[in-house]
Structures are given as structure tokens and as C-alpha cells.
C-alpha positions in Angstrom: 46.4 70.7 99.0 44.0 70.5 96.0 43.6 74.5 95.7 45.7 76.7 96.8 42.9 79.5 97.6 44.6 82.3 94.9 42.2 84.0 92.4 43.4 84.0 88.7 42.4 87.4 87.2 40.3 87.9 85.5 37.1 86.9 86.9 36.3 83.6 84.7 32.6 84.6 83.7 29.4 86.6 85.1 26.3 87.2 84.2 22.4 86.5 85.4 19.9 83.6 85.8 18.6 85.0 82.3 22.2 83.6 81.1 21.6 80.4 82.9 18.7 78.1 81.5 17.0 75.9 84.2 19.0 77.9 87.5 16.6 79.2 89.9 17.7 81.0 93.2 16.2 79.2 96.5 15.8 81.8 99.6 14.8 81.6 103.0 15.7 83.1 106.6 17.4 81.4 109.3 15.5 79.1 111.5 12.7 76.6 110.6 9.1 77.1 109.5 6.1 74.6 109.6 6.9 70.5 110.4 10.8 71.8 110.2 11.5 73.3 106.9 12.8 76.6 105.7 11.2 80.0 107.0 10.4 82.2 103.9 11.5 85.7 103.4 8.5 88.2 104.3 8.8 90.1 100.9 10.3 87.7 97.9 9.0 84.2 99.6 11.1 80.9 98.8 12.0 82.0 95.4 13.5 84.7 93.7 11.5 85.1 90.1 13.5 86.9 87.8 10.5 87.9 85.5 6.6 88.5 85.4 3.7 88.5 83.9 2.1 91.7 82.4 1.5 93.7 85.2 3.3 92.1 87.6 7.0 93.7 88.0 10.2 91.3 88.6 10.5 90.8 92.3 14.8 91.1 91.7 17.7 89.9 89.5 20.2 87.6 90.5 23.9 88.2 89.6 26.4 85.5 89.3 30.2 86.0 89.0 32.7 83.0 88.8 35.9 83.2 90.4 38.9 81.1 89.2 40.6 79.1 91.5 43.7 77.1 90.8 45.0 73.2 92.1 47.2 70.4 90.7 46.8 66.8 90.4 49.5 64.4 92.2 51.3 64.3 88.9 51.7 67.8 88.6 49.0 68.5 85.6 47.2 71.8 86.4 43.3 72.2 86.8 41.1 75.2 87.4 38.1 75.5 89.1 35.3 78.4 89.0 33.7 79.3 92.6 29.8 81.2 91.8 29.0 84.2 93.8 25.5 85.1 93.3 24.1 88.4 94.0 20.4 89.6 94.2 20.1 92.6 92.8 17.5 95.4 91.3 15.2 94.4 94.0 11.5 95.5 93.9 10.4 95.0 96.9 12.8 96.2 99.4 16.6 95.0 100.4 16.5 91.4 101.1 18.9 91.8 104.4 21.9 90.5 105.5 20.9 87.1 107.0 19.0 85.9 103.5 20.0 82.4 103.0 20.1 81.5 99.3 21.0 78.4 97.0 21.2 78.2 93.6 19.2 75.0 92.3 19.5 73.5 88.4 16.7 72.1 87.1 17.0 68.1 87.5 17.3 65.4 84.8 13.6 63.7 84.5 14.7 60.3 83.6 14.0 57.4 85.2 11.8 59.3 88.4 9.7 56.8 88.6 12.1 53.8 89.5 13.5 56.0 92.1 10.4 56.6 93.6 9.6 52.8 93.7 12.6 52.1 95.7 11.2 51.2 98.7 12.6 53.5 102.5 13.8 50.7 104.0 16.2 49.9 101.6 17.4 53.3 101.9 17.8 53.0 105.7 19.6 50.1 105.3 22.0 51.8 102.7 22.7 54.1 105.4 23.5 51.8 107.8 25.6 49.7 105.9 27.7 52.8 104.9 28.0 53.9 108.6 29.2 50.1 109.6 32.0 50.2 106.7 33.2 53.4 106.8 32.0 55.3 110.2 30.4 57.9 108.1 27.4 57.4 106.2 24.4 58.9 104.3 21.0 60.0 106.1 17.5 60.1 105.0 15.4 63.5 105.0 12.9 63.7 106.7 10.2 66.2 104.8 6.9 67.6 104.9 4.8 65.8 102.5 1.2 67.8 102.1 -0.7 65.6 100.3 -0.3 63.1 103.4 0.3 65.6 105.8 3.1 63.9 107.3 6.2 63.6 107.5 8.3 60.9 105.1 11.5 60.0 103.5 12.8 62.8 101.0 14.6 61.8 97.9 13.9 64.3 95.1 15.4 67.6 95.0 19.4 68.3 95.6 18.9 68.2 99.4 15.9 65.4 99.1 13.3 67.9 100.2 10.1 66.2 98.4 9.0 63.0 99.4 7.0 62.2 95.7 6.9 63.1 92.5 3.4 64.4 92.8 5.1 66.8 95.5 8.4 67.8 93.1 5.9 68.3 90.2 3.7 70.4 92.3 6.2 72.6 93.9 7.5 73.0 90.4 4.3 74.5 89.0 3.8 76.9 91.6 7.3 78.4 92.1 8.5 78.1 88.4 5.4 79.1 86.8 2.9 80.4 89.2 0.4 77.4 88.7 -1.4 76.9 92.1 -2.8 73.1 92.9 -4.8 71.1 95.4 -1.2 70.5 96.6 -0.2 73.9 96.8 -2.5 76.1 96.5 -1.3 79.5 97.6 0.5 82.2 94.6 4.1 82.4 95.7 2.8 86.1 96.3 3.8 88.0 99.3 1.6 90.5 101.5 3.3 93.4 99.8 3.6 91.7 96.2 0.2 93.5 95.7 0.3 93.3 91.8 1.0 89.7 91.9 -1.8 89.2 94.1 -4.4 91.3 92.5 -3.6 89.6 88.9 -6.1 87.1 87.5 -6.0 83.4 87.4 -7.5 81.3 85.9 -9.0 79.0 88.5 -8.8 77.9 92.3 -6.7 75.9 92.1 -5.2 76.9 88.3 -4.6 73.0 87.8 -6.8 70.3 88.7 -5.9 66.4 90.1 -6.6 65.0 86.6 -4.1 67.3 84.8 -1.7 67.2 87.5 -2.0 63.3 87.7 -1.0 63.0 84.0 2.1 65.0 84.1 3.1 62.8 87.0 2.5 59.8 85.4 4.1 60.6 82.6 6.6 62.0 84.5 7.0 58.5 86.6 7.3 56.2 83.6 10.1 58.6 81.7 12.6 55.7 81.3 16.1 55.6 82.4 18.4 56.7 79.9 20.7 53.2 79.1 24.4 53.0 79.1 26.3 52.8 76.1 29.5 51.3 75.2 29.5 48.6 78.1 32.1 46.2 76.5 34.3 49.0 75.7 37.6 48.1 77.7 38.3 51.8 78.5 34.7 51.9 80.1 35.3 48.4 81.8 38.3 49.5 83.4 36.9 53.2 84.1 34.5 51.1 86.0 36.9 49.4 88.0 38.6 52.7 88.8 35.2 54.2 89.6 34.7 51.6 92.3 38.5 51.3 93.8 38.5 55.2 94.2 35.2 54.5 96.3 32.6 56.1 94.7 30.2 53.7 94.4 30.0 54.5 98.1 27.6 56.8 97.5 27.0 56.7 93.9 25.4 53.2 94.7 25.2 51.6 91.4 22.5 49.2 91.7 19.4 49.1 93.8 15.7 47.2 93.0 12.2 48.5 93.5 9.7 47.8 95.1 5.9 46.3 95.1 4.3 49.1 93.0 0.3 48.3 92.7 -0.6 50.3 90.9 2.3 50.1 88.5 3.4 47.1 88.2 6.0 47.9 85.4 7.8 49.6 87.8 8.0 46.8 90.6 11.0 44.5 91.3 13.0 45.7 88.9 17.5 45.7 89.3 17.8 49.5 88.2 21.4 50.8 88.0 20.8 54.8 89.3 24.1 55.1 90.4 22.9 57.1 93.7 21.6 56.0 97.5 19.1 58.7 97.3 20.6 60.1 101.3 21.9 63.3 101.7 25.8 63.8 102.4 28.3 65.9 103.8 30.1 67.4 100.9 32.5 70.0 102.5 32.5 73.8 102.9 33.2 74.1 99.3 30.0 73.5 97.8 27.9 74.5 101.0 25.0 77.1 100.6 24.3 77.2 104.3 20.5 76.8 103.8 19.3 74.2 105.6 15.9 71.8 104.6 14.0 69.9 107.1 16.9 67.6 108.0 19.4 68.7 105.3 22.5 70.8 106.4 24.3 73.5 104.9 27.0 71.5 104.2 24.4 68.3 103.0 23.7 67.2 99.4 21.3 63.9 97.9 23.3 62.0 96.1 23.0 62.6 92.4 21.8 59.7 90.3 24.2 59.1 87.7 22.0 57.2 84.7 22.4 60.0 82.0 25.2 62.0 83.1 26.9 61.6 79.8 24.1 62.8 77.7 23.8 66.1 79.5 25.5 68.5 77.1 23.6 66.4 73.9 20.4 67.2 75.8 20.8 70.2 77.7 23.1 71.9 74.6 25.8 72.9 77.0 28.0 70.8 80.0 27.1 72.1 83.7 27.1 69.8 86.5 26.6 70.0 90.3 23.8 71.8 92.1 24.4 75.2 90.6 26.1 74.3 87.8 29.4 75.3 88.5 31.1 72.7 87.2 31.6 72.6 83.1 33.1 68.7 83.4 32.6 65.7 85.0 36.4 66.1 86.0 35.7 69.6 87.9 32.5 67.5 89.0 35.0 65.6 91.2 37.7 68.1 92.0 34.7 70.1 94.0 34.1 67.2 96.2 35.1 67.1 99.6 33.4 66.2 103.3 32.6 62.7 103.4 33.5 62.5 100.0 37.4 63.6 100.3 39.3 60.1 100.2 37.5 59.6 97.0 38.6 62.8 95.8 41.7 62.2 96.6 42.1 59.1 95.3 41.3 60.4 91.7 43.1 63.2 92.3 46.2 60.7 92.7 45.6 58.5 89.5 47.3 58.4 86.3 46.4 60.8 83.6 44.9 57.7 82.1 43.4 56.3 84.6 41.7 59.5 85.3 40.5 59.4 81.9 39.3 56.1 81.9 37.1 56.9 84.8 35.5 59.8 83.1 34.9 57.8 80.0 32.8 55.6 82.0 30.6 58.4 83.4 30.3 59.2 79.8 29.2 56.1 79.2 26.1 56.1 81.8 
């Protein structure tokens, strides 16, 4: 077995979201809301905020403790993993009850957004298909609730694909990270009985207009793709070669090619190398959060895109990967994944020591 289940002692680490830049705490209730996505909870709404303005008290804190768990490669070589339990605590507004569903998100990279975008949904159905005809199991598309267009379309931003656009991701981002209401969204993330929240001022209706918005999601579409480094490496070519026998590329798709953009034409027909299929996956019962969106399980993830992965830690100061963060290297990245993406696991769980390193040095490389 990969773990064996035991706790080391003591626990690895704790602390808040304060100790955790970019983790936010998603909420909801069970059952499903308007179009099919997550109901939110009465008193704290989709998001727990951790902090407030002047006036306008903390709605809770979330607690996160890390439990060590223990497993062994093929070879023998010991690893440990660390499983979050997140707790919401000093709550402001009344308990939150025993059926709140919660998932810790980290904030996203922004490179390369607009190529993804420009990847047109059929070649994402057909991914799916394809994947389903070679291996039985395959990838599914989202379906979300897009209000700009009121209707519903493909998902692919977000860890579960739960926004259909950037203009979407960047709007839902203003309101629920910072309070800044929009034409897209352009309700306070303030509850009936968040009565401080509601009564503080603002500066408009809605706090940012089209024009603003548009430029931070133009400028958020034509962030380019960070580019891989050290391709003629031979460590990195054969990393490569293990990357794709151990059948990751399954999922983590390495090339796809955009569509007819318009309107940007930079972005159209171009060969991009995301290393993702954008569809949402069954990753096991060890990195579920139970919370489902729109046609996202509990147990469901997007596919990551891997363009940048290496440069993480350079960027973001410190090495946390997965949806919450969990894991501090790409090699507990892999050790953590299991549903549809078991035989891969297990297949790098099974190298070499070298060979295992060789594959890590070519996600360092992207």
C-alpha cells in the first residue's frame, strides 16, 4: 500500500490562513443553488473572510493542522506525507453547523490564461472522448453558470473548472477576495445578518466599471506562458520519456492549439504546451473536499496546467502544490494522487530512485 494510515507524532505543522498567502476557504451547504451550483451558507456566504475592513468584524478564522502520514516506495525509500484539517473557528456570526461543506482553494498561477481560454470546447470534448476510448475512464467537462451570458458553458478555470471565462474568474475574484462588486457580480459577499458589512460605504454601484474590469482581463489574457528551460538537458529528455510511459500525459495533455480568436488574433492557432486537458477528474478519497460545483464531484479536480510548475517556489517564495497546498514537492504532488490517476501513481511509485528523479527534473524544467 502506499500509506499505511499511522500518524507520526507530532503533528507536522498548524497554523491559520493568515500563515498561508493566497489560501482562501470555499463554503457551501449540501444540495445545489441557482443553474446547479453550490447553495451558500445563510450567515458566512461562499467564503470565509478572515479579516475586514474598519468597522466591519472578521466573519471567522480558519485553523489548519497537518497530520503526518507515512508510505514507502517499491524500493524501500521512505516518504512522508502531510494530510490538512482545517477548522473554522472564532466565528462571528453564529456556529457554521455540522453539514458545512468547505475546500480550501490556492490562489492559481496567471500565466498563460489567455491561451487556455482560446482552446476551443470541442477540442476538449474530444479529449474526453479519446481518453474514455483508451482507457475506459476519462475526463469530463463542467458544465457552469456563466452570468455574463446567462447560460450555461464549458468550465475550465478554477480547481474544479467552475468559471467558464476569465472575465468570470477575474470577477468572482474581486468580489470574494476583496469585496469589489461588478456588472458581473454585483452583490457584497454580505449576508442578511452581516449588518456592518452591509451598512459600510462603497464607493460606487457597481465599485468597478466594464472599462477597468476589461483591462485587468486583458491584461490578464495576454500574461504569457512561462517557457521551459533546459530542453536538451538529457536528464529532462529522459524525465520526459518517464513522464509519458508512467501515463501522465493522460491527463496532463502536453500539447493542445487554440482556436480562431477575433478579436485577438495573437492568441489564435497557436501549438501551446499547457500540459493539462482542462476536464475535471477523479482523484481519490484522499484529496476529496466533498463540495461539489455544478458538475464537479467531491472526489473531482481540473487538471492543473503544468507550464510553470518549476518556477513556483522562485515566484511564490515558498514550494506548495495541489489545491490546498498540501504538498511541499512535486514528489508529494504525485504520492497524493489516486482515483483515475492511481496506475500512474503507481507506476512512479515503482521507478528507480533515478528515474524518479529524472521525472521531477523535468517538471522543473516546465
Amino acid at each position: 500500500h502506499l500509506l499505511d494510515g499511522r500518524a507520526l507524532a507530532p503533528q507536522a505543522a498548524s497554523g491559520s490562513l493568515r500563515d498561508f498567502p493566497g489560501l482562501v476557504l470555499r463554503i457551501s451547504l449540501p444540495g445545489k443553488g441557482p443553474h446547479g451550483g453550490p447553495v451558500p451558507h445563510p450567515a458566512y456566504g461562499d467564503q470565509i473572510n478572515p479579516e475586514g475592513i474598519s468597522g466591519v468584524p472578521a466573519e471567522a478564522q480558519v485553523r489548519v493542522d497537518y497530520e503526518p502520514i507515512r508510505g514507502r516506495y517499491a524500493d524501500g525509500t521512505a516518504f512522508e506525507l502531510r494530510k490538512p484539517r482545517y477548522q473554522v473557528a472564532d466565528v462571528a456570526f453564529g456556529p457554521v453547523g455540522e453539514n458545512l461543506l468547505s475546500s480550501p482553494r490556492l490562489a492559481p498561477q496567471l500565466g498563460g490564461l489567455g491561451l487556455l481560454e482560446s482552446v476551443p470546447e470541442r477540442s476538449l470534448l474530444a479529449l474526453a472522448r479519446a481518453q474514455r476510448m483508451q482507457g475506459g475512464r476519462g475526463g469530463r467537462v463542467n458544465r457552469v453558470w456563466d452570468p455574463s451570458s446567462q447560460k450555461l458553458v464549458a468550465g475550465r478555470f478554477g480547481w474544479k473548472a467552475e468559471a467558464g471565462s476569465l472575465v468570470q474568474q477575474s470577477a468572482a475574484a474581486f468580489v470574494a477576495d476583496m469585496g469589489i462588486t461588478s456588472s458581473v457580480f454585483p452583490d457584497q459577499n454580505c449576508t442578511a445578518v452581516q449588518t456592518a458589512c452591509r451598512g459600510a460605504p462603497n464607493g460606487a454601484q457597481p465599485e468597478i466599471d466594464d472599462h477597468l474590469l476589461g483591462s485587468v482581463v486583458l491584461y490578464t489574457r495576454l500574461l504569457a506562458a512561462p517557457a521551459p528551460r533546459d530542453t536538451v538537458d538529457p536528464r529532462v529528455v529522459r524525465g520526459r520519456m518517464r513522464f509519458s510511459e508512467a501515463g501522465c500525459a493522460h491527463c496532463h495533455v502536453p500539447r493542445l492549439r487554440t482556436g480562431d480568436m477575433p478579436d485577438l488574433p495573437e492568441l489564435s492557432g497557436i501549438d501551446i504546451e499547457p500540459y493539462t486537458d482542462l476536464l475535471l477528474h477523479d482523484m481519490g478519497e484522499g484529496l476529496a473536499d466533498r463540495r461539489p460545483v455544478f458538475k464537479a464531484g467531491g472526489r473531482d479536480w481540473r487538471t492543473p496546467p503544468l507550464w510553470g510548475i518549476g518556477l513556483l517556489e522562485t515566484v511564490g517564495g515558498r514550494a506548495a502544490f495541489l489545491h490546498d497546498g498540501r504538498a511541499r514537492s512535486l514528489e508529494e504532488a504525485i504520492l497524493w494522487h489516486a482515483g483515475e490517476a492511481m496506475t500512474a501513481r503507481e507506476r512512479f511509485r515503482s521507478m528507480a530512485e533515478d528515474d524518479r528523479r529524472t521525472l521531477i527534473r523535468f517538471l522543473e524544467s516546465l
